[in-house]
Backbone as CSV, one residue per row, in Angstrom:
resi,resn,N_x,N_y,N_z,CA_x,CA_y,CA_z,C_x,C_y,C_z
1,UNK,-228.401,-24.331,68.672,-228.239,-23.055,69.335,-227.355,-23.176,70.554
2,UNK,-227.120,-24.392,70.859,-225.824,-24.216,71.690,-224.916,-23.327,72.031
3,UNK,-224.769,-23.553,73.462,-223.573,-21.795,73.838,-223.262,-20.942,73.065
4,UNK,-224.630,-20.215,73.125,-224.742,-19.394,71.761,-223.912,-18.023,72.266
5,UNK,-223.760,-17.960,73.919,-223.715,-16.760,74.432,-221.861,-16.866,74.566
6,UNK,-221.602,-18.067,74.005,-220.065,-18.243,73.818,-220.029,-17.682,72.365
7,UNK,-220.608,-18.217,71.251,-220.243,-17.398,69.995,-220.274,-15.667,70.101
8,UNK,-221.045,-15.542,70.970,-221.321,-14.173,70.855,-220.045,-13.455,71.540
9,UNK,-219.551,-14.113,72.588,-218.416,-13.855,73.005,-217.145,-13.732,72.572
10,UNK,-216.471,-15.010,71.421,-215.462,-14.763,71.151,-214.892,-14.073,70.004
11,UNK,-215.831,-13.685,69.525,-215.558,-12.462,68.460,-214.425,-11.240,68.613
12,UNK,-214.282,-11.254,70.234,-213.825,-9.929,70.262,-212.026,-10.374,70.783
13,UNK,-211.620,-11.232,69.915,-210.517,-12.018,70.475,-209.586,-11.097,69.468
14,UNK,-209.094,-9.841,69.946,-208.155,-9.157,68.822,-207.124,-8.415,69.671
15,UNK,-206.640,-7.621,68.459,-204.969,-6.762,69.132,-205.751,-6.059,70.783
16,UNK,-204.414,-6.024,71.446,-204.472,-5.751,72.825,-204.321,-4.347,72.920
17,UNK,-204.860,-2.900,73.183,-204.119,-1.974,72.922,-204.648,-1.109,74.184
18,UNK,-204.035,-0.242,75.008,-205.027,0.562,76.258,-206.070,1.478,75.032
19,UNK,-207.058,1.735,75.637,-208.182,2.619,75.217,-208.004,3.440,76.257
20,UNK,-208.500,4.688,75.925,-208.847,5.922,77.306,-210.338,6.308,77.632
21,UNK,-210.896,5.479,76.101,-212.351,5.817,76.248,-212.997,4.305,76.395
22,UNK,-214.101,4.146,77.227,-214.801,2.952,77.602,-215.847,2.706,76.397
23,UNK,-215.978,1.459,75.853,-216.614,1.032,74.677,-218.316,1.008,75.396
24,UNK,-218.390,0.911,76.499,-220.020,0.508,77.193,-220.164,0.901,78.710
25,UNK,-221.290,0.876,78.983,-221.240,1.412,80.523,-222.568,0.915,81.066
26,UNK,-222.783,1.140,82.119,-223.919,0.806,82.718,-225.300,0.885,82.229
27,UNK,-226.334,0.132,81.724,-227.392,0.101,81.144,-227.588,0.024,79.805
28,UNK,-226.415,-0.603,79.209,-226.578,-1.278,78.038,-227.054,-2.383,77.885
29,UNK,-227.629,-2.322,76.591,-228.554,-3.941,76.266,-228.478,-4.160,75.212
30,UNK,-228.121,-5.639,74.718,-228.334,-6.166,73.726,-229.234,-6.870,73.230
31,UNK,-230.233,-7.235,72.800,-230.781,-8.740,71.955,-230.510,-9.134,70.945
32,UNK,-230.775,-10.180,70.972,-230.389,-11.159,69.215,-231.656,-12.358,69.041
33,UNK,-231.999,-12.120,67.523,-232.778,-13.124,66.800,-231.689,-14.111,66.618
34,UNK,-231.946,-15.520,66.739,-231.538,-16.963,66.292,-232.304,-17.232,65.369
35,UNK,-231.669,-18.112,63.900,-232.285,-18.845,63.245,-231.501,-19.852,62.944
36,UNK,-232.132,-21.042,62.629,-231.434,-22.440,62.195,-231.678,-22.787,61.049
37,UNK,-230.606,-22.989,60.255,-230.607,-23.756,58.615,-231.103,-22.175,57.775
38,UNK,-231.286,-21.192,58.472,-231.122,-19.809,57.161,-233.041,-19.537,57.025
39,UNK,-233.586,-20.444,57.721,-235.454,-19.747,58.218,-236.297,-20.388,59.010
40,UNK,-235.590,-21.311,59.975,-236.372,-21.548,60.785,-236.214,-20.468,62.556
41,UNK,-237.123,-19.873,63.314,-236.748,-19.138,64.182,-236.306,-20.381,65.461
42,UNK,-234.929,-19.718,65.695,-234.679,-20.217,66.645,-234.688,-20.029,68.220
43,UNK,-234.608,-18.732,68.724,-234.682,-18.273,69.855,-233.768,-17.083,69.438
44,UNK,-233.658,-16.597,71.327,-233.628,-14.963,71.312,-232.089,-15.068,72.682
45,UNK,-231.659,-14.127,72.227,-230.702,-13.917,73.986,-230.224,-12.408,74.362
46,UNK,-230.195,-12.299,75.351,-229.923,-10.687,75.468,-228.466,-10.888,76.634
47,UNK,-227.794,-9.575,76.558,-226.720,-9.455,77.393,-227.029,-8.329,77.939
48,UNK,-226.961,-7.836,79.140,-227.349,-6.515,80.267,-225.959,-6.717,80.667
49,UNK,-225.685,-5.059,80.798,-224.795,-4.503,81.776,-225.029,-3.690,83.477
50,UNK,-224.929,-3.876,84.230,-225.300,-2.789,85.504,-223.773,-3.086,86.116
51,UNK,-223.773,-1.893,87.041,-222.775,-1.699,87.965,-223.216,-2.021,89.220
52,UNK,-222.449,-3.005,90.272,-222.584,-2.810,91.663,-221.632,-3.468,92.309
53,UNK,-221.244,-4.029,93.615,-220.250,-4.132,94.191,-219.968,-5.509,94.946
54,UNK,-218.942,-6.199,94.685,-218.688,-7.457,95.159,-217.592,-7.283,95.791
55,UNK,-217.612,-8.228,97.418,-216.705,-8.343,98.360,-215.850,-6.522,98.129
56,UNK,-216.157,-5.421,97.923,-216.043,-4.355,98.583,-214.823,-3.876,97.195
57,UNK,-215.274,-4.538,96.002,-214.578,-4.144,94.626,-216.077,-3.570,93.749
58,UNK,-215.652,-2.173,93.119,-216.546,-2.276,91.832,-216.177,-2.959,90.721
59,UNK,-217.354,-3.185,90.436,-217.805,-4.327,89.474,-218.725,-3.789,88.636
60,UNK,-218.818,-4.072,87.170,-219.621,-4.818,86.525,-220.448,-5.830,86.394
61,UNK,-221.748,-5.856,86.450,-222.262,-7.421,86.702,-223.276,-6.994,85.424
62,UNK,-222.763,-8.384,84.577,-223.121,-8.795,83.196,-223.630,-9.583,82.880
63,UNK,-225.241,-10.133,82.868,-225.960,-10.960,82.384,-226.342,-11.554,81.148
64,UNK,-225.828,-12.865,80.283,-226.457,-13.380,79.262,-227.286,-14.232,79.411
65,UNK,-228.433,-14.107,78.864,-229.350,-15.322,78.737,-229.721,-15.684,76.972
66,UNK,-229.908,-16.512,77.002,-230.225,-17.628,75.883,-231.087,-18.528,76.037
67,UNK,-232.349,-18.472,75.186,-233.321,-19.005,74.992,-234.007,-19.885,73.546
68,UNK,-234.557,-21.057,73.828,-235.468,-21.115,72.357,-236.776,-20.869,72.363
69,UNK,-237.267,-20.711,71.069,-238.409,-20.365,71.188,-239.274,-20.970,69.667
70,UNK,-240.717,-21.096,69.071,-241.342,-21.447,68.813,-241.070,-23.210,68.352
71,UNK,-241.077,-23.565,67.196,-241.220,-25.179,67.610,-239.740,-26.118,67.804
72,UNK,-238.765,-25.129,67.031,-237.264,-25.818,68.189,-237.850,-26.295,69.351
73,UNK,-238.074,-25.018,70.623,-238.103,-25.630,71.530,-239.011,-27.157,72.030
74,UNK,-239.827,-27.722,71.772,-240.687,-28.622,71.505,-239.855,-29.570,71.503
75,UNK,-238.609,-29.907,70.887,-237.424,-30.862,70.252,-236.478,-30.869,70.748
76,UNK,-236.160,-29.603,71.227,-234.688,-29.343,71.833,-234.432,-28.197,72.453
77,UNK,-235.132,-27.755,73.997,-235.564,-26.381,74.905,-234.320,-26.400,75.427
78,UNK,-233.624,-25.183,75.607,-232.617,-24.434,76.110,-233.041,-22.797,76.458
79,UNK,-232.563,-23.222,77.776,-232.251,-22.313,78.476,-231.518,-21.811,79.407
80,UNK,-230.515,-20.571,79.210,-229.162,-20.787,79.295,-228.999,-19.514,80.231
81,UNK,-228.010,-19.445,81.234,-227.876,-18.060,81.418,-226.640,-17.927,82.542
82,UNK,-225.768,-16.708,81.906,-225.059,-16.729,82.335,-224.113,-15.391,83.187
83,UNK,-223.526,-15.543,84.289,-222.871,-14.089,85.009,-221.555,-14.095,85.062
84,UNK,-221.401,-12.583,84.909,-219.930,-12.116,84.940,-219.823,-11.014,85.785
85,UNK,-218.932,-11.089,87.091,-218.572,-9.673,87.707,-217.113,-9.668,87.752
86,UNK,-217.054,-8.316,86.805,-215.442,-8.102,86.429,-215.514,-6.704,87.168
87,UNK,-213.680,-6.605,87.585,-213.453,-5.496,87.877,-213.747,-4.186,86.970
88,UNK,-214.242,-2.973,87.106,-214.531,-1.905,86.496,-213.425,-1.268,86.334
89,UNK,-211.754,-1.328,86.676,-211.095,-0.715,86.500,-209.803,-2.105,85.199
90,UNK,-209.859,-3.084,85.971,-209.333,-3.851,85.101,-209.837,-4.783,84.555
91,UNK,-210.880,-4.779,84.744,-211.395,-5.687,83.402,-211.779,-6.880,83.857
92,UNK,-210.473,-7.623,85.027,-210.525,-8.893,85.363,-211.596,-9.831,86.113
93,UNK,-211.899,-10.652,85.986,-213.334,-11.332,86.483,-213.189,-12.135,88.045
94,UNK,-213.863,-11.738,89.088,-213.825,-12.256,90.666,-214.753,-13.343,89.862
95,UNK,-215.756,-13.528,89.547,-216.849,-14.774,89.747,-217.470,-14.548,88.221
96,UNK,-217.748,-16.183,88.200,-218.499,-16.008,86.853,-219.527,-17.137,87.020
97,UNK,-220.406,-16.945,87.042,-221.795,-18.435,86.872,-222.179,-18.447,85.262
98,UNK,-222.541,-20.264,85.337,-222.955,-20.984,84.332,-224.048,-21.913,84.930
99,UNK,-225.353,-21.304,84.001,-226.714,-22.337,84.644,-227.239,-22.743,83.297
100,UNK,-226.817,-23.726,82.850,-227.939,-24.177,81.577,-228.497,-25.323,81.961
101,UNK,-229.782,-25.358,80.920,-230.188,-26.802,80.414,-230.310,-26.378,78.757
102,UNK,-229.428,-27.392,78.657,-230.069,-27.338,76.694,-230.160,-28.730,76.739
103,UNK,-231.309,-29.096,76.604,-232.122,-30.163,75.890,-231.581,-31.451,76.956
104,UNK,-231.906,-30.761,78.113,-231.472,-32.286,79.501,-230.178,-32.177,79.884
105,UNK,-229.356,-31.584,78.885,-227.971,-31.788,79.608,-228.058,-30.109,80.415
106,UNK,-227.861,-30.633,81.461,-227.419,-29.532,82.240,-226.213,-29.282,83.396
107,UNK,-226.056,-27.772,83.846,-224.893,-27.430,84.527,-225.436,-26.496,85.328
108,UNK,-224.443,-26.466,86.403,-224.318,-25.350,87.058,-223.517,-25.031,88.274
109,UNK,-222.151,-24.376,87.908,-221.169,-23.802,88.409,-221.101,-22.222,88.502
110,UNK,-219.925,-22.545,89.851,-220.135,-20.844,90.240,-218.286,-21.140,90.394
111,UNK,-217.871,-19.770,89.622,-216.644,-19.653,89.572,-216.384,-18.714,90.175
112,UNK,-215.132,-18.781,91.243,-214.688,-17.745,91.792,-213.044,-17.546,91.293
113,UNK,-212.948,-16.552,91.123,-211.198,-15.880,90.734,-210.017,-15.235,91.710
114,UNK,-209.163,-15.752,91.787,-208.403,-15.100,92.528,-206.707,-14.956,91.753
115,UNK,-207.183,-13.510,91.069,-206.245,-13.236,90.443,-204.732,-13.080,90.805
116,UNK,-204.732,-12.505,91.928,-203.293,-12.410,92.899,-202.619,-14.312,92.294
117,UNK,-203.607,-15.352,92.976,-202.749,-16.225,93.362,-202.785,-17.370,91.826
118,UNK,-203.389,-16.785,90.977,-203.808,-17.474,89.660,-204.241,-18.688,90.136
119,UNK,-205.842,-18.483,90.615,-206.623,-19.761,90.933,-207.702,-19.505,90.352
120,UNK,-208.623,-20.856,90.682,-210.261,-20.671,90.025,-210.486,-21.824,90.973
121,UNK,-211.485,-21.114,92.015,-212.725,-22.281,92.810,-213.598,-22.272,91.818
122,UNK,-213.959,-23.416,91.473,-215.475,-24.158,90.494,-215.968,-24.750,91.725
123,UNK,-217.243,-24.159,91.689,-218.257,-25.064,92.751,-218.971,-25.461,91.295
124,UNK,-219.232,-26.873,91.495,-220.116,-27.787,90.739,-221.183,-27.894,91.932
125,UNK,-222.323,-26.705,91.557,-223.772,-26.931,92.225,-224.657,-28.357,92.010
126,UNK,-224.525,-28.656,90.715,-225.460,-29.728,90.159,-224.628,-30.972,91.281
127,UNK,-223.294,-31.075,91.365,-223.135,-32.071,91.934,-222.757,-31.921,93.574
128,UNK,-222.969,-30.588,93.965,-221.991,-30.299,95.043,-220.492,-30.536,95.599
129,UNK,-219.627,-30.467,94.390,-218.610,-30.203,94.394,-217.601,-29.121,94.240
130,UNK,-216.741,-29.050,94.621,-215.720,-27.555,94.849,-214.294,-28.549,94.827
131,UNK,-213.515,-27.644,93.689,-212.049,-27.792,93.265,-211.228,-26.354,92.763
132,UNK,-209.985,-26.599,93.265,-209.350,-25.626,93.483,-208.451,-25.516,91.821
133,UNK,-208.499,-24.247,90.838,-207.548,-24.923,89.965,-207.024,-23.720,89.470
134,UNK,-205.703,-23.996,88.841,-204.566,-23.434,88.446,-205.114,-22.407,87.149
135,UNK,-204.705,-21.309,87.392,-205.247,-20.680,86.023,-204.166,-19.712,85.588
136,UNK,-204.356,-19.087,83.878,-203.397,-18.507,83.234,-203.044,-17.036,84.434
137,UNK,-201.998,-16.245,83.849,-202.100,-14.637,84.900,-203.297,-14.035,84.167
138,UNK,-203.715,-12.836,84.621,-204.759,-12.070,84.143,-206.343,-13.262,82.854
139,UNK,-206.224,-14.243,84.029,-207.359,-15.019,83.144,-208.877,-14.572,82.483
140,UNK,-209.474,-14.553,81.855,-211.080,-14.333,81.266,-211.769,-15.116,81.493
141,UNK,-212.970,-14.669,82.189,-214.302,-15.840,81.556,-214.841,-15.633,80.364
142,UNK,-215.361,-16.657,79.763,-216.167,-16.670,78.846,-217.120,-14.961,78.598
143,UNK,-217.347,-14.465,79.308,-218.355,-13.355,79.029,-217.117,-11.921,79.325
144,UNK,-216.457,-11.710,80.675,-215.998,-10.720,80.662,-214.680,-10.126,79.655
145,UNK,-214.329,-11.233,78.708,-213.883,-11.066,77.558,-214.341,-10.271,76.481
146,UNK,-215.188,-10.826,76.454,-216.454,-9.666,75.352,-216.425,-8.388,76.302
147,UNK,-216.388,-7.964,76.864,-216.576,-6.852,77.367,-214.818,-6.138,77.438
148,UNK,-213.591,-6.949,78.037,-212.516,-6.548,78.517,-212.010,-5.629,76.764
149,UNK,-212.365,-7.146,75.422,-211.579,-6.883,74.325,-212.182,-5.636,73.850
150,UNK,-213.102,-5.260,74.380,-214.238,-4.081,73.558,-213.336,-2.421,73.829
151,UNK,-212.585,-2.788,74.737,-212.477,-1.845,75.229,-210.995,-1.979,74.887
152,UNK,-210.483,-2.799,74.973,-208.787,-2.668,74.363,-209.144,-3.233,72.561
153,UNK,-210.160,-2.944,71.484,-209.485,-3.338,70.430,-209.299,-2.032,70.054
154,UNK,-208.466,-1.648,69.460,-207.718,-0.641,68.414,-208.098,-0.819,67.095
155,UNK,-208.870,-0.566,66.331,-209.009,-1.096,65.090,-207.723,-0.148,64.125
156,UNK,-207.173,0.501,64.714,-206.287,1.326,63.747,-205.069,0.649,63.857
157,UNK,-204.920,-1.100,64.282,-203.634,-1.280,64.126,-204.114,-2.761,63.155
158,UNK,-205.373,-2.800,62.861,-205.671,-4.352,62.837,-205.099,-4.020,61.069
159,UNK,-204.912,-5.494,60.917,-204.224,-6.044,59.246,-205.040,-7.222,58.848
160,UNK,-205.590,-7.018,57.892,-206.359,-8.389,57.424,-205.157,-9.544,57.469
161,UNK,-205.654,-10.621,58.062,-204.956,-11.841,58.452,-204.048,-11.818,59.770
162,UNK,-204.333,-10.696,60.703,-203.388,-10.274,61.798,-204.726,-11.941,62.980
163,UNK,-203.831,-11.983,63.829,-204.263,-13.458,64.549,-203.655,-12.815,65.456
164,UNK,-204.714,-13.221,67.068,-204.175,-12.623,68.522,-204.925,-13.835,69.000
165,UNK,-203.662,-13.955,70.293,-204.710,-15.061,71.460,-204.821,-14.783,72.627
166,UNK,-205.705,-15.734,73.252,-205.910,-14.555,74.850,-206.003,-15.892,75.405
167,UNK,-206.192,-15.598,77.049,-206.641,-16.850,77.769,-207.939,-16.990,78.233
168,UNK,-208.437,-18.094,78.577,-209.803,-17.977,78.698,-210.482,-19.148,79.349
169,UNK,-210.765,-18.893,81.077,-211.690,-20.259,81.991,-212.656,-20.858,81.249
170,UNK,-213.187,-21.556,80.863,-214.343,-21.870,81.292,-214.730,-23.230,81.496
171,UNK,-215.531,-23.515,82.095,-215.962,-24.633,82.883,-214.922,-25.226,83.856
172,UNK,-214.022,-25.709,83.633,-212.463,-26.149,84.665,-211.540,-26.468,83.797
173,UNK,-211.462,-25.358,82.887,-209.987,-25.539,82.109,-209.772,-24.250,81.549
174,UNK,-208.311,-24.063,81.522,-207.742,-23.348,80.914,-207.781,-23.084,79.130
175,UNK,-208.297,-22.176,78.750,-208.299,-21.918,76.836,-207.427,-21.251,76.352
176,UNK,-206.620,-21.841,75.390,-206.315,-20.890,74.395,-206.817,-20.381,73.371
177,UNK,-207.331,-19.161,72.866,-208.502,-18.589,71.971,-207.538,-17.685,71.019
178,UNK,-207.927,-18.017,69.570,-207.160,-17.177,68.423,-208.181,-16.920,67.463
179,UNK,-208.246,-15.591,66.920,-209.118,-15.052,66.353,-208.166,-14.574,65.257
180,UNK,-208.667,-14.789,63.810,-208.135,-13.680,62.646,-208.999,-12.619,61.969
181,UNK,-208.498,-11.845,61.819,-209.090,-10.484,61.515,-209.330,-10.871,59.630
182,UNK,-210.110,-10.704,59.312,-211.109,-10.769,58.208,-210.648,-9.728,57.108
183,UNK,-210.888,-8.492,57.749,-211.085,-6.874,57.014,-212.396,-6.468,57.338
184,UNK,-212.890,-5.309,56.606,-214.226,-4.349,56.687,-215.201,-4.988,55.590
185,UNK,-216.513,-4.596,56.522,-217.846,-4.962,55.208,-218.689,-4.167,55.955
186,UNK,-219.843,-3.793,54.899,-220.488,-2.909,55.321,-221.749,-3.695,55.431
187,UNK,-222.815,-4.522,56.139,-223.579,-4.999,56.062,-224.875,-4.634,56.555
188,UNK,-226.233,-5.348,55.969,-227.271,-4.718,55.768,-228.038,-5.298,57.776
189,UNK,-228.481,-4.408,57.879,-229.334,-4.878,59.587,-230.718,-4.496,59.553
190,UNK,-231.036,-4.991,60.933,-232.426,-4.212,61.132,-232.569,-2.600,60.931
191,UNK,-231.504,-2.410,61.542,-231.405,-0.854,61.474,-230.511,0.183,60.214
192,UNK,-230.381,-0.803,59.319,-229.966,-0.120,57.954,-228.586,-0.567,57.676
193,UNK,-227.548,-0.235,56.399,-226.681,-0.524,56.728,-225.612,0.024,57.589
194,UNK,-224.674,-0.696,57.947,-223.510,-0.519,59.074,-222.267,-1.015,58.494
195,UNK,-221.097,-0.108,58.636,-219.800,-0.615,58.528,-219.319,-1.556,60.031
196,UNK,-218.776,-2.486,59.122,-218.551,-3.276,60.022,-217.258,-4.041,59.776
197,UNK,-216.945,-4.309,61.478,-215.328,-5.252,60.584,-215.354,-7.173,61.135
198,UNK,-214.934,-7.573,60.543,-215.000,-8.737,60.191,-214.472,-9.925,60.735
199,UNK,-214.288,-10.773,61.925,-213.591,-11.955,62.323,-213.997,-13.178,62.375
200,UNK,-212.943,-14.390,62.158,-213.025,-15.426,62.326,-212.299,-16.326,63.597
201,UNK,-213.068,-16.557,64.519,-211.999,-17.421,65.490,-212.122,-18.690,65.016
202,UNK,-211.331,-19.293,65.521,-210.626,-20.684,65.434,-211.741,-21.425,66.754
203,UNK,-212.283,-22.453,66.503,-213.385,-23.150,67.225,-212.585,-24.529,67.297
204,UNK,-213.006,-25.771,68.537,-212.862,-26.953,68.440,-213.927,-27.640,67.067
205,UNK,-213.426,-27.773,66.288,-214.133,-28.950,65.493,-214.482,-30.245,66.077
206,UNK,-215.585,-31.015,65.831,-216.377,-32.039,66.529,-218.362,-31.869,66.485
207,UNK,-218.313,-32.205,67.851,-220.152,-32.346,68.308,-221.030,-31.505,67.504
208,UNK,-220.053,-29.802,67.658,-220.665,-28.702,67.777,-220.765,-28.358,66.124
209,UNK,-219.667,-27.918,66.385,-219.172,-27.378,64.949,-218.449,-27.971,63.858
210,UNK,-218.557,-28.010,62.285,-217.733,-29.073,61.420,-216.888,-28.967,61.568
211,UNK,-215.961,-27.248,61.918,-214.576,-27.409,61.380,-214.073,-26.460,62.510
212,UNK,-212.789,-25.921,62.599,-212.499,-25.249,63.064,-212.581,-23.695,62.920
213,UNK,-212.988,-23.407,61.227,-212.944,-21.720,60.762,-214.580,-21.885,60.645
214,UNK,-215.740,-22.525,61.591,-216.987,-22.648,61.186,-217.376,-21.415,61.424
215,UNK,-216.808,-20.065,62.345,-218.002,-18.757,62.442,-217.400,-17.977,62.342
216,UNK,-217.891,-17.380,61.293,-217.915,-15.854,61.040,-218.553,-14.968,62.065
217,UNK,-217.988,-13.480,62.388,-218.968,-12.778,63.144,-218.253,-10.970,62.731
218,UNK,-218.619,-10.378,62.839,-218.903,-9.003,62.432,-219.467,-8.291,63.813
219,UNK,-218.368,-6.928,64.042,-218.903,-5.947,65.119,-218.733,-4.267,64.472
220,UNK,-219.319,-3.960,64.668,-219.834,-2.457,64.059,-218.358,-1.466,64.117
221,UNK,-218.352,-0.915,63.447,-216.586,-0.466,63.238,-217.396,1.040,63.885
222,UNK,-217.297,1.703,65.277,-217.610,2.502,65.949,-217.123,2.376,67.170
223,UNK,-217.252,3.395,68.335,-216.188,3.335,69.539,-217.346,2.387,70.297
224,UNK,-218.825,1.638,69.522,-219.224,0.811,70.863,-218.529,-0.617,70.692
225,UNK,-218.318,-0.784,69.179,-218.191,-1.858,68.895,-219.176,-3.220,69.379
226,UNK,-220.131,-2.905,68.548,-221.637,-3.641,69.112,-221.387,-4.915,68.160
227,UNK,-221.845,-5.646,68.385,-221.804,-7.242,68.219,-223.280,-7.450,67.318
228,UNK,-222.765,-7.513,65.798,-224.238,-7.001,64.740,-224.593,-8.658,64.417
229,UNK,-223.611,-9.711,64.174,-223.854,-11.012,63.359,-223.270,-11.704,63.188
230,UNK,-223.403,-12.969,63.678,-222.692,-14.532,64.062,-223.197,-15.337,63.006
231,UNK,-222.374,-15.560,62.433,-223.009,-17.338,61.509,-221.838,-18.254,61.803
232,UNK,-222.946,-19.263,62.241,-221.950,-20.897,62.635,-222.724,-21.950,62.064
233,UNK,-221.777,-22.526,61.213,-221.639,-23.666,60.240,-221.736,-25.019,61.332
234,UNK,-222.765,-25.442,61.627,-222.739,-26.852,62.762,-222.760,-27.867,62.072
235,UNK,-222.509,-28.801,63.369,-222.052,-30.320,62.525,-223.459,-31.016,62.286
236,UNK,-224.675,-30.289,62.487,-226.009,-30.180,61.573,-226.853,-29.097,61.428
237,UNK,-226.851,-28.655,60.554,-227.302,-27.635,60.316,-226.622,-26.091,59.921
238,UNK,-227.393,-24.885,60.291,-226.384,-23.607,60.328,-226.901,-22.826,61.271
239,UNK,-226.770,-21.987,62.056,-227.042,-21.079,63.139,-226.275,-19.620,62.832
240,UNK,-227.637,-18.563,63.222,-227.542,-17.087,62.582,-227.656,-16.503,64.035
241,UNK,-227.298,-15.405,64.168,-227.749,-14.424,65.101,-227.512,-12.922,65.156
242,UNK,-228.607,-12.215,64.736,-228.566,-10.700,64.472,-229.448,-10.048,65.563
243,UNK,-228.308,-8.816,65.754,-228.549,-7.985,66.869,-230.279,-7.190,65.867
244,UNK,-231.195,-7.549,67.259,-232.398,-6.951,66.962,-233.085,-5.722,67.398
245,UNK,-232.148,-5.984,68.779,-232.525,-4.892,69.780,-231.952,-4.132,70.359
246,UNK,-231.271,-2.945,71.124,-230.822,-2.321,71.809,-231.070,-0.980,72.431
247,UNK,-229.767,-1.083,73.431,-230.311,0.125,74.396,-229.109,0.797,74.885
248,UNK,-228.736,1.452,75.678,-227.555,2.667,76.245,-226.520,2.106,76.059
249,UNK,-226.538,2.721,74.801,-225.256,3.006,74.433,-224.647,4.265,74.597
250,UNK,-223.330,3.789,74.920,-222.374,4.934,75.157,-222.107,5.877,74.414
251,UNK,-221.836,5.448,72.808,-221.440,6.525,71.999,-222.251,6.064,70.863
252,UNK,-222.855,7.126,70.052,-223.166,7.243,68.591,-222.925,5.562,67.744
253,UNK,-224.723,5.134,67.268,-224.325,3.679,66.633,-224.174,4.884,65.529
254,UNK,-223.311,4.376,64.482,-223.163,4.704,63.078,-223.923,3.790,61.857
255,UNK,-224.935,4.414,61.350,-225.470,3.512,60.068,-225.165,4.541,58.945
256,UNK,-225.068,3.746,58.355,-224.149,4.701,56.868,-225.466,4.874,55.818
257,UNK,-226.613,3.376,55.399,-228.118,3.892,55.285,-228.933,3.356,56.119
258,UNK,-230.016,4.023,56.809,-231.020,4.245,57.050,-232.124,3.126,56.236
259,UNK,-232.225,2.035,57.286,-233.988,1.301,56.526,-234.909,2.109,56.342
């Protein structure tokens, strides 16, 4: 279940296009069921949205947490959680924190942004360290991505096999992130079925994952563009995650049937 709140994130790595209408807003919520190998329960994570104000900018401040739960944790406890305060008008991220422990290894950095001068202060809390570093123009964290792409994807320009890349901090490096567009499926949920459209990003192959095309993920073809189902192919096992729960949403979820 590893940086699960990263799979959940890079899904939304697609065409760049202005929107006039906002995909989410203040007091939205997500949860998600985890399972490992296709029935064992793995844990749960939710993402919150609220609005409030940093160094005298509105903001977004966006919480993921990630958890395990029944006998995973016993073997291998994670608990993960992570912040994003992005600008409310552009998207772009002043600070982003990372606090995990999954299973002893742990972190915890506080990123600050300074978009003008394309920098990133990383304070390394765990070690008490602070470094100054070079970053792409208009950079992403890990989380305010999921939120920035939600709001610029266009699905009326996407082409099955169309591939976009973006940039993307996290931890003290610079990412390059490429996602290919799949096409449409209509798949079955908690809440009945949903049209949905379809991507694959491109992952490091290694520790985590076998290969590089290991996850599939699917977001609801509607103006919230909600984040329905992740499957990642690991370098043991398989890892699921379906949206179980939610809350304020902005516009109309669309289910085509009804459970």
């Amino acid at each position: 279940m590893k940086k699960i709140v990263v799979l959940i994130v890079a899904f939304f790595i697609v065409h760049v296009a202005t929107s006039q209408e906002s995909a989410f807003g203040e007091g939205e919520w997500f949860r998600f069921k985890m399972s490992y190998s296709g029935f064992l329960k793995a844990g749960n994570a939710t993402l919150a949205v609220n609005e409030t104000s940093l160094n005298g900018n509105e903001v977004y401040h966006v919480v993921g947490k990630g958890w395990t739960t029944g006998m995973i944790k016993w073997f291998f406890k994670v608990k993960d959680r992570y912040e994003s305060y992005f600008d409310r008008h552009t998207m772009l991220p002043y600070k982003f924190v990372r606090d995990i422990n999954e299973g002893g290894h742990k972190k915890n950095l506080e990123i600050n942004f300074n978009q003008t001068k394309n920098e990133a202060l990383v304070h390394n809390k765990k070690h008490n360290t602070k470094k100054s570093i070079t970053t792409k123009p208009n950079i992403q964290d890990m989380v305010s991505t999921f939120y920035y792409l939600r709001n610029k994807l266009d699905i009326s320009t996407l082409r099955i096999g169309d591939e976009v890349t973006l940039d993307m901090f996290f931890d003290e490096e610079n990412y390059g992130f490429k996602l290919k567009y799949l096409g449409e499926e209509s798949i079955d949920t908690d809440f009945g079925t949903v049209a949905s459209l379809k991507f694959r990003p491109y992952v490091m192959a290694g520790r985590v994952f076998k290969e590089e095309e290991s996850l599939t993920l699917w977001v609801s073809k509607d103006k919230n563009k909600v984040p329905l189902r992740i499957k990642a192919d690991l370098a043991v096992g398989s890892l699921r995650a379906d949206l179980d729960a939610f809350k304020g949403l902005k516009h109309p979820f669309k289910i085509i049937v009804n459970n």
